[in-house]
N, CA, C and O atoms as CSV, one atom per row, in Angstrom:
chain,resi,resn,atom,element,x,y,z
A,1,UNK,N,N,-1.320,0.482,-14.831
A,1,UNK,CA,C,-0.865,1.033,-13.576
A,1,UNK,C,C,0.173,0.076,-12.982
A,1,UNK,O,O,-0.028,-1.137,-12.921
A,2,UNK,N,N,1.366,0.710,-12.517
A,2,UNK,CA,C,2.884,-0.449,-11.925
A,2,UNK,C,C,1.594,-0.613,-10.438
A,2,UNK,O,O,0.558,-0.127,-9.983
A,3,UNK,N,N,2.466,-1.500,-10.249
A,3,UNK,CA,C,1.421,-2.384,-8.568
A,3,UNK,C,C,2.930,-3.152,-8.351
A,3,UNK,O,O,3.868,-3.489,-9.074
A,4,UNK,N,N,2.540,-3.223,-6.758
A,4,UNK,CA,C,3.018,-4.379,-5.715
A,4,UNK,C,C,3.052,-5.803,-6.506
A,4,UNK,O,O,3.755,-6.779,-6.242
A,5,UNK,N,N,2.164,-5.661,-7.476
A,5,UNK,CA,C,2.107,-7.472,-8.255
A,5,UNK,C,C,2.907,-7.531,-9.175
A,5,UNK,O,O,3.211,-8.638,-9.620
A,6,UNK,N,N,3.586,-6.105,-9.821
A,6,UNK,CA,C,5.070,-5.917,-10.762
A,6,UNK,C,C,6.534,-6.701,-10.181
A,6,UNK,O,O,7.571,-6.825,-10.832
A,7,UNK,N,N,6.289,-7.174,-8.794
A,7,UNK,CA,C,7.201,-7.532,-8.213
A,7,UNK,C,C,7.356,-8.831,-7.252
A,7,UNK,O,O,8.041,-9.159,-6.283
A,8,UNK,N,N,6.341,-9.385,-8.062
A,8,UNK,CA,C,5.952,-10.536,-7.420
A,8,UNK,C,C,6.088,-10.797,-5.314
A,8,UNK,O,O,6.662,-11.679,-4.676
A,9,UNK,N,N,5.268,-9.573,-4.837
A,9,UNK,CA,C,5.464,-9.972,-3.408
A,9,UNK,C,C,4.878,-11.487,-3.215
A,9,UNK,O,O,3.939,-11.996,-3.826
A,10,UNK,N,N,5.583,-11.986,-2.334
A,10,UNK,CA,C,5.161,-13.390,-1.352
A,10,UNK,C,C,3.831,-12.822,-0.508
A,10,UNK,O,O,3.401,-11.680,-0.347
A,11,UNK,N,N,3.391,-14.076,-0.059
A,11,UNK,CA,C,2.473,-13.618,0.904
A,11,UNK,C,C,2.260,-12.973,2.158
A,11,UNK,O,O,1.402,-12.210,2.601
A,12,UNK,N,N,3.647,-13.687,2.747
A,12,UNK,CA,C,3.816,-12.963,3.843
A,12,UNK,C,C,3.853,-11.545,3.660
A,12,UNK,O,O,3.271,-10.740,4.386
A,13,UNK,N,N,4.847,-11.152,2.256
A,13,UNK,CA,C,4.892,-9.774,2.229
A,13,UNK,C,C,3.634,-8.833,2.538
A,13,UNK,O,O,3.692,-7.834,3.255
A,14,UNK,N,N,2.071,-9.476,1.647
A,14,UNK,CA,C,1.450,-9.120,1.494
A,14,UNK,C,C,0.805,-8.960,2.784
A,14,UNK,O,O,0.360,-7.816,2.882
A,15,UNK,N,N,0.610,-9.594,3.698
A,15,UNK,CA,C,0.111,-9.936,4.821
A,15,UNK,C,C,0.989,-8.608,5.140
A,15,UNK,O,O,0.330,-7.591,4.929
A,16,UNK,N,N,2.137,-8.393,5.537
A,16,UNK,CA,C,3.131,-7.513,6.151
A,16,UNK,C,C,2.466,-6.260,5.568
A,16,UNK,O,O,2.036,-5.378,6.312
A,17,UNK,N,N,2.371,-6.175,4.024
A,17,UNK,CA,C,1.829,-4.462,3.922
A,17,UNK,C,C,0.173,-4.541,4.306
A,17,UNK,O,O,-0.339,-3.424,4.232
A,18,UNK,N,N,-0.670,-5.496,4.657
A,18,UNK,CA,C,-1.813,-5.013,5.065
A,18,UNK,C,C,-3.105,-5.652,3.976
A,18,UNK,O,O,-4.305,-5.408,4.094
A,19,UNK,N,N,-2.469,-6.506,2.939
A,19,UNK,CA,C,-3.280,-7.399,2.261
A,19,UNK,C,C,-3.631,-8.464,2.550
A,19,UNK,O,O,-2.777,-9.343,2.665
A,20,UNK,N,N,-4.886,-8.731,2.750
A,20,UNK,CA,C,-4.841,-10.475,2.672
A,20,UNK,C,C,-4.691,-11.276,1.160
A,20,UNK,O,O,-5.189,-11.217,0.035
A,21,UNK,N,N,-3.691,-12.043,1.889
A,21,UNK,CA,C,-3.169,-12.466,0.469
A,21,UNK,C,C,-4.176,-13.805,0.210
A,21,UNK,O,O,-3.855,-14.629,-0.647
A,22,UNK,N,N,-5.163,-13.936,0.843
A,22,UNK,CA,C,-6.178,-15.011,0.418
A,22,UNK,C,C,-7.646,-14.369,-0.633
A,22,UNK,O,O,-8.074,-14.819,-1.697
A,23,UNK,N,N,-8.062,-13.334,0.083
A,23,UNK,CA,C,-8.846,-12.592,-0.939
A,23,UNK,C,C,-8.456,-11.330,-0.364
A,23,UNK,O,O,-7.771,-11.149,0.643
A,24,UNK,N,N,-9.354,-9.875,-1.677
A,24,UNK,CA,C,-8.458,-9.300,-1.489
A,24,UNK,C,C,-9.565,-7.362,-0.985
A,24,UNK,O,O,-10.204,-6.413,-1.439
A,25,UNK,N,N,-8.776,-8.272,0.722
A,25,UNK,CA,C,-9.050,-7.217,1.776
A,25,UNK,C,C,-8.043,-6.393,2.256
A,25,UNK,O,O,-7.224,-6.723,3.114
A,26,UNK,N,N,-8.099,-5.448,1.766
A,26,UNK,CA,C,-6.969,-4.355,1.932
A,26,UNK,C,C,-6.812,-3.488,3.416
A,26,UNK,O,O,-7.819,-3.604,4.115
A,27,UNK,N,N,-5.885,-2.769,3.923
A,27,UNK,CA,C,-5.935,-2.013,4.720
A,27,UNK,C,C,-6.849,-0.351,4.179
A,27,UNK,O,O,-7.384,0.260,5.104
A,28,UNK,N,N,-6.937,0.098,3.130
A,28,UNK,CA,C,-7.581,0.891,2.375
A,28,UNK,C,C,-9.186,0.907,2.899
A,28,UNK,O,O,-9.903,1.890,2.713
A,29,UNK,N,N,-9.545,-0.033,3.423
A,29,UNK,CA,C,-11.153,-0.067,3.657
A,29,UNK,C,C,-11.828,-1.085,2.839
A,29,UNK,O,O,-12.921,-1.516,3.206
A,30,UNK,N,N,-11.042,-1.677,1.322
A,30,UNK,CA,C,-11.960,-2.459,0.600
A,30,UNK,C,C,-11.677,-3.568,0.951
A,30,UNK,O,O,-10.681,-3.757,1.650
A,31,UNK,N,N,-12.541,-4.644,0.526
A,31,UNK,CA,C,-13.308,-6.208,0.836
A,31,UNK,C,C,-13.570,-6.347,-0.601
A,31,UNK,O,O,-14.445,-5.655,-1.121
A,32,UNK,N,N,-12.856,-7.217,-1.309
A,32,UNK,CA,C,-13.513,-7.710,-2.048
A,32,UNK,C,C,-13.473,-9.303,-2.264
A,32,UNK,O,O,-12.342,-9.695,-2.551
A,33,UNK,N,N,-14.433,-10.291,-2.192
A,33,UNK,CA,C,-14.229,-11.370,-1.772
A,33,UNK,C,C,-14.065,-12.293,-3.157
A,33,UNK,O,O,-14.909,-13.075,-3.594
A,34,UNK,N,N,-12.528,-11.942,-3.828
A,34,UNK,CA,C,-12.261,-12.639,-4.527
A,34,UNK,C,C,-10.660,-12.930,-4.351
A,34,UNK,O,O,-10.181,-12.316,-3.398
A,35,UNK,N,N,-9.666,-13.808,-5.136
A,35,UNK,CA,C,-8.414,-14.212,-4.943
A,35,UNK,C,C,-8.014,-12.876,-5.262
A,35,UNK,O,O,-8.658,-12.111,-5.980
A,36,UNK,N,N,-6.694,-12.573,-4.581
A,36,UNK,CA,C,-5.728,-11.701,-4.962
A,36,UNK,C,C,-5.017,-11.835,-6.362
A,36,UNK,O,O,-4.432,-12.808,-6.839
A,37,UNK,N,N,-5.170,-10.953,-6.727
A,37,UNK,CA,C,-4.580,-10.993,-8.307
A,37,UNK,C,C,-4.471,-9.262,-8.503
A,37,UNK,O,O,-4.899,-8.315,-7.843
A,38,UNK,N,N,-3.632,-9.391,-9.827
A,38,UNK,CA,C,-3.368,-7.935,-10.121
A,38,UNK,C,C,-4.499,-6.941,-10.836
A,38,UNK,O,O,-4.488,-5.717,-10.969
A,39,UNK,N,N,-5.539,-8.000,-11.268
A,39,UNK,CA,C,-6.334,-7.033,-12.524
A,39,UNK,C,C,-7.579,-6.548,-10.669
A,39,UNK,O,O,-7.960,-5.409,-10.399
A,40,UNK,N,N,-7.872,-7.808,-9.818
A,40,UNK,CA,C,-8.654,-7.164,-9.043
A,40,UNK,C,C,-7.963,-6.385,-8.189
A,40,UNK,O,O,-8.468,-6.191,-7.083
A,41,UNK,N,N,-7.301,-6.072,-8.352
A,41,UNK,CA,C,-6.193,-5.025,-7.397
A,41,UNK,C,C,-6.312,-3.750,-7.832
A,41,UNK,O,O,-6.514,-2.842,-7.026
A,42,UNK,N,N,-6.221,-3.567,-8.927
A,42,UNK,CA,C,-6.202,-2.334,-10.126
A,42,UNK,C,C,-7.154,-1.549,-9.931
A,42,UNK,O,O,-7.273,-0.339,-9.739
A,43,UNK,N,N,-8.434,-3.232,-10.078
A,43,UNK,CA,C,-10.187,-2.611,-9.798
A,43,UNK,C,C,-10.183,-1.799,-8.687
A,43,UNK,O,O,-10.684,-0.676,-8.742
A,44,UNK,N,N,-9.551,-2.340,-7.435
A,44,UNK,CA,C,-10.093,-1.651,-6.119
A,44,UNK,C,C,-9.585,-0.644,-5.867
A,44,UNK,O,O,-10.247,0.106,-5.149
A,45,UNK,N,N,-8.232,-0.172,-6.317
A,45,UNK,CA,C,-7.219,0.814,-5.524
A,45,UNK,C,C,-7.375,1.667,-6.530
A,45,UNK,O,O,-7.925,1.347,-7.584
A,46,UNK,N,N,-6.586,3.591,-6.125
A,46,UNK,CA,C,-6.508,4.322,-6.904
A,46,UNK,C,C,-4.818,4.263,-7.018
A,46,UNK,O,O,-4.035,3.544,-6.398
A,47,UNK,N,N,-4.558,5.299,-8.050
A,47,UNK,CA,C,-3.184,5.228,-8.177
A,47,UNK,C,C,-2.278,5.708,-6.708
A,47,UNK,O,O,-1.162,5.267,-6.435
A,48,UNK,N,N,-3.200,6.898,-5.706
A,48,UNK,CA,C,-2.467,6.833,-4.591
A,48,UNK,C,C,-1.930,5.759,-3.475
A,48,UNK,O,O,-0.946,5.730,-2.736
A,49,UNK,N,N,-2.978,4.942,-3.691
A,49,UNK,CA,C,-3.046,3.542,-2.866
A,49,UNK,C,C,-1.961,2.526,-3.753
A,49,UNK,O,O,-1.128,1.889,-3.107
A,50,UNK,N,N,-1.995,2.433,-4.877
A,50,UNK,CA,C,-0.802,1.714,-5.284
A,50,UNK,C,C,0.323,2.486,-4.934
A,50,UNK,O,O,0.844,2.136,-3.875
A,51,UNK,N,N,0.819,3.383,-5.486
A,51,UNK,CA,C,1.895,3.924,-4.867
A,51,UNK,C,C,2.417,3.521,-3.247
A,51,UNK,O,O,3.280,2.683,-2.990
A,52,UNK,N,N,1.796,4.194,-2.430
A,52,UNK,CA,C,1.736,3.639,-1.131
A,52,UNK,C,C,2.170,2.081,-0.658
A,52,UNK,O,O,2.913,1.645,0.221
A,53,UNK,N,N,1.431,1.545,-1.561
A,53,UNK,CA,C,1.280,-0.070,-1.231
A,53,UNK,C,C,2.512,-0.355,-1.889
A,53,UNK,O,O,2.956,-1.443,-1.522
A,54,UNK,N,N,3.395,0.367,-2.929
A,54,UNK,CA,C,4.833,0.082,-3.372
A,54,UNK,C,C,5.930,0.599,-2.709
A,54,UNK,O,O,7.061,0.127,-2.826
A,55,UNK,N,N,5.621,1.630,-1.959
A,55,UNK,CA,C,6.831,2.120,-1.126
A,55,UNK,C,C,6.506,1.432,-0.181
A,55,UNK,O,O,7.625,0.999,0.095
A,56,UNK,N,N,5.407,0.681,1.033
A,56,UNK,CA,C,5.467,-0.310,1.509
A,56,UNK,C,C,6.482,-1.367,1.333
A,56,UNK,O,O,7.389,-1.616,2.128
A,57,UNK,N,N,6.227,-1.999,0.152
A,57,UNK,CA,C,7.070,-3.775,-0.228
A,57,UNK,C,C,8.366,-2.923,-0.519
A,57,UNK,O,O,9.343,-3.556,-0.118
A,58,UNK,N,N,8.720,-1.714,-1.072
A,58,UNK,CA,C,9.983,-1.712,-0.993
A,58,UNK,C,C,10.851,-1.398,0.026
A,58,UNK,O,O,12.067,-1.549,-0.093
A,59,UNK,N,N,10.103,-0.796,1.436
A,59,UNK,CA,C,10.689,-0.858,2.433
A,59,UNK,C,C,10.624,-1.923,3.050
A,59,UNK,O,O,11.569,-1.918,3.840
A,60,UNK,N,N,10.168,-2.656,3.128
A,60,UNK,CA,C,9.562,-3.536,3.752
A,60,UNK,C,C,11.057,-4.987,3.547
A,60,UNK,O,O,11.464,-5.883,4.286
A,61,UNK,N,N,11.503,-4.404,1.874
A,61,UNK,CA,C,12.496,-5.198,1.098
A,61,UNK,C,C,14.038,-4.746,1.784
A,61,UNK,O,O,15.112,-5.337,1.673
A,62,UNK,N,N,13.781,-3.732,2.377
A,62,UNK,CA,C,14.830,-2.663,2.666
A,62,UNK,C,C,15.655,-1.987,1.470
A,62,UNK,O,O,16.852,-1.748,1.308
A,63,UNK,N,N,14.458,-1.774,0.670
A,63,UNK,CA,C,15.215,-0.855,-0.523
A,63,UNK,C,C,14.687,0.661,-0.537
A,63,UNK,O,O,13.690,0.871,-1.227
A,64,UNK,N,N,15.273,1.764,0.177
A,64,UNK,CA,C,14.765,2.672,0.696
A,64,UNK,C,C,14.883,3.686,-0.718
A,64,UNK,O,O,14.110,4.644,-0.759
A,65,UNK,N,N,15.521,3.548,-1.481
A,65,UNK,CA,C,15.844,4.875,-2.448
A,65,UNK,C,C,14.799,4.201,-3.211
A,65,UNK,O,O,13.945,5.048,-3.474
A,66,UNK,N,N,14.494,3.119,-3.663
A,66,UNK,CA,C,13.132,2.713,-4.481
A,66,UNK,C,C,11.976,3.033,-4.219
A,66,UNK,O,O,11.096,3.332,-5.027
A,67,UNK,N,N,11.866,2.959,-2.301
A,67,UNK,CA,C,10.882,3.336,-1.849
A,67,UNK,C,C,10.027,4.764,-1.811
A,67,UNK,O,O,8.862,5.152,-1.894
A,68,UNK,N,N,11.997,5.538,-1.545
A,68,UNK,CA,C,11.209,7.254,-1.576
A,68,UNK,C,C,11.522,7.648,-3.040
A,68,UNK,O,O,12.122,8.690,-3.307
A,69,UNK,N,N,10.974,6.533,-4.234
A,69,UNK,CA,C,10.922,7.405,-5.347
A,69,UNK,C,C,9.184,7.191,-5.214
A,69,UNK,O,O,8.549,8.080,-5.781
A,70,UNK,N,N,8.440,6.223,-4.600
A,70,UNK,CA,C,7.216,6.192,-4.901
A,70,UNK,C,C,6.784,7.100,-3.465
A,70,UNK,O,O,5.557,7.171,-3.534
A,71,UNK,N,N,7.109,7.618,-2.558
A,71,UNK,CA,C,6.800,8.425,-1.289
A,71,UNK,C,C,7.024,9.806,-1.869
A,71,UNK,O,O,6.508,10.779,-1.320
A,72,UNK,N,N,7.688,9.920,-2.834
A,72,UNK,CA,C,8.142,11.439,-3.685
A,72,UNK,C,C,6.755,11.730,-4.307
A,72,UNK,O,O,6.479,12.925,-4.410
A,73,UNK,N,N,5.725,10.727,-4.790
A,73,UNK,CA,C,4.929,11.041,-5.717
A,73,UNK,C,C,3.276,11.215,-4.547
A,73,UNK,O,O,2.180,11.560,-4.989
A,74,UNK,N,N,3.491,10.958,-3.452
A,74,UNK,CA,C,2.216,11.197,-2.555
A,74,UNK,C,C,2.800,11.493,-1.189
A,74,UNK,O,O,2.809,10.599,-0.343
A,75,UNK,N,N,3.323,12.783,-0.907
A,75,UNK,CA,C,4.171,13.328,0.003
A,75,UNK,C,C,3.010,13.805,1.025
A,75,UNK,O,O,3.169,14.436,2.070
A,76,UNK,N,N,2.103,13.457,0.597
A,76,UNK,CA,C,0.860,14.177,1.919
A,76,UNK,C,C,0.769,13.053,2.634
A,76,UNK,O,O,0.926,13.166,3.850
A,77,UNK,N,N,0.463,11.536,1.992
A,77,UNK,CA,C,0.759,10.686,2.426
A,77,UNK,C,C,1.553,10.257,3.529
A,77,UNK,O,O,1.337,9.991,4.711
A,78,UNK,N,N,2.702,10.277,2.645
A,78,UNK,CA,C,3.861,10.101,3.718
A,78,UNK,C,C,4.145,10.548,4.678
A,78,UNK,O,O,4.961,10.067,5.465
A,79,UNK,N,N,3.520,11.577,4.817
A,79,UNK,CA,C,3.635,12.289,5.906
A,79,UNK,C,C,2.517,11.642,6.865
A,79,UNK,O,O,2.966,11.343,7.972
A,80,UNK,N,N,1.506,11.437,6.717
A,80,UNK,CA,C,0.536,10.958,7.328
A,80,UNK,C,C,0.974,9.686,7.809
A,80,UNK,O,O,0.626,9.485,8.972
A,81,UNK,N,N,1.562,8.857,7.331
A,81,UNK,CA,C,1.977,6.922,7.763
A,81,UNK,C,C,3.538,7.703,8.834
A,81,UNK,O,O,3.614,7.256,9.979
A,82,UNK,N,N,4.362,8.504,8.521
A,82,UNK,CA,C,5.238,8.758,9.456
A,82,UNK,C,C,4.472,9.698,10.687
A,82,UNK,O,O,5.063,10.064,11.703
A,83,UNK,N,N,3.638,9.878,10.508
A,83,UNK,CA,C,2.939,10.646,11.758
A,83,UNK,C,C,1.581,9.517,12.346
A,83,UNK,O,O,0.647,9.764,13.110
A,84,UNK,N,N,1.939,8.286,11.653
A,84,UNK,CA,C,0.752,7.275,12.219
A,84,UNK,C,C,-0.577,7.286,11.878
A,84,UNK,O,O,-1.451,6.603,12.412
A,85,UNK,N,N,-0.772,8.368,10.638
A,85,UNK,CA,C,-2.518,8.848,10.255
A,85,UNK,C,C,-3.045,8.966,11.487
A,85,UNK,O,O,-3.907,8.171,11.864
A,86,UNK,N,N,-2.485,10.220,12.469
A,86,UNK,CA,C,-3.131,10.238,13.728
A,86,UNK,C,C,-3.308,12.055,13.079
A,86,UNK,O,O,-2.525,12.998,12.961
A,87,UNK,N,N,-4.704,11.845,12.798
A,87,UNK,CA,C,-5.119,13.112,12.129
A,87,UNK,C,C,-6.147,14.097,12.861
A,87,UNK,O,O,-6.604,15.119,12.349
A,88,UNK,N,N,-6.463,13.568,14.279
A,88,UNK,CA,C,-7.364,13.998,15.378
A,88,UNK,C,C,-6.864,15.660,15.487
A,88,UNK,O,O,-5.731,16.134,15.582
A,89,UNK,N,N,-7.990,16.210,15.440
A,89,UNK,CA,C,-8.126,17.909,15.741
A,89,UNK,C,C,-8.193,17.827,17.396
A,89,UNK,O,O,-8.936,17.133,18.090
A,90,UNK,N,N,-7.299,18.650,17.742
A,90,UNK,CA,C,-7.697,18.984,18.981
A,90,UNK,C,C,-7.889,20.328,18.930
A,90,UNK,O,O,-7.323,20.938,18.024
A,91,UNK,N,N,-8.606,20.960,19.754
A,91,UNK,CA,C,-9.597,22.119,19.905
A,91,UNK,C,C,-9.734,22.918,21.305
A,91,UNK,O,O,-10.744,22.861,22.007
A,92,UNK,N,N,-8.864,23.484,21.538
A,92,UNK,CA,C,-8.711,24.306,23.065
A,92,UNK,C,C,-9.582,25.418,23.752
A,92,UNK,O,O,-9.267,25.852,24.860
């Protein structure tokens, strides 16, 4: 599976998309209390969450056509992070 670790992000980066780059606690919900590395990265995430987490570092890089080739492949997504995952039903 390509990952965020194909591209050697820095830490800060990582910190910036929502990793702790000390062990590896994701914005995703998982905790896993070991060093950041690519094989435990693999373990925790699905392929939607990598994706995501790559159009992250590539915007993040300001490389936007890199970015919306991986936002092309989870467009429900994307839509959800440009609308803030503010997914609340309201009910009249």
């Amino acid at each position: 599976m390509e990952t965020i670790f194909d591209y050697n992000p820095t830490s800060s980066e990582l910190d910036e998309i929502g990793i702790n780059s000390i062990t590896l606690m994701l914005r995703h919900g998982i905790d896993i209390p070991k060093p950041v590395s690519k094989d435990a990265y693999i373990d925790a995430v699905s392929q939607d969450d990598a994706y995501f987490d790559l159009a992250l570092l590539f915007e993040l890089r300001g490389l936007q056509k890199q970015a919306n080739k991986y936002w092309a492949k989870i467009p429900d997504r994307h839509q959800q992070y440009l609308f803030g995952f503010d997914d609340l039903t309201i009910f009249e």
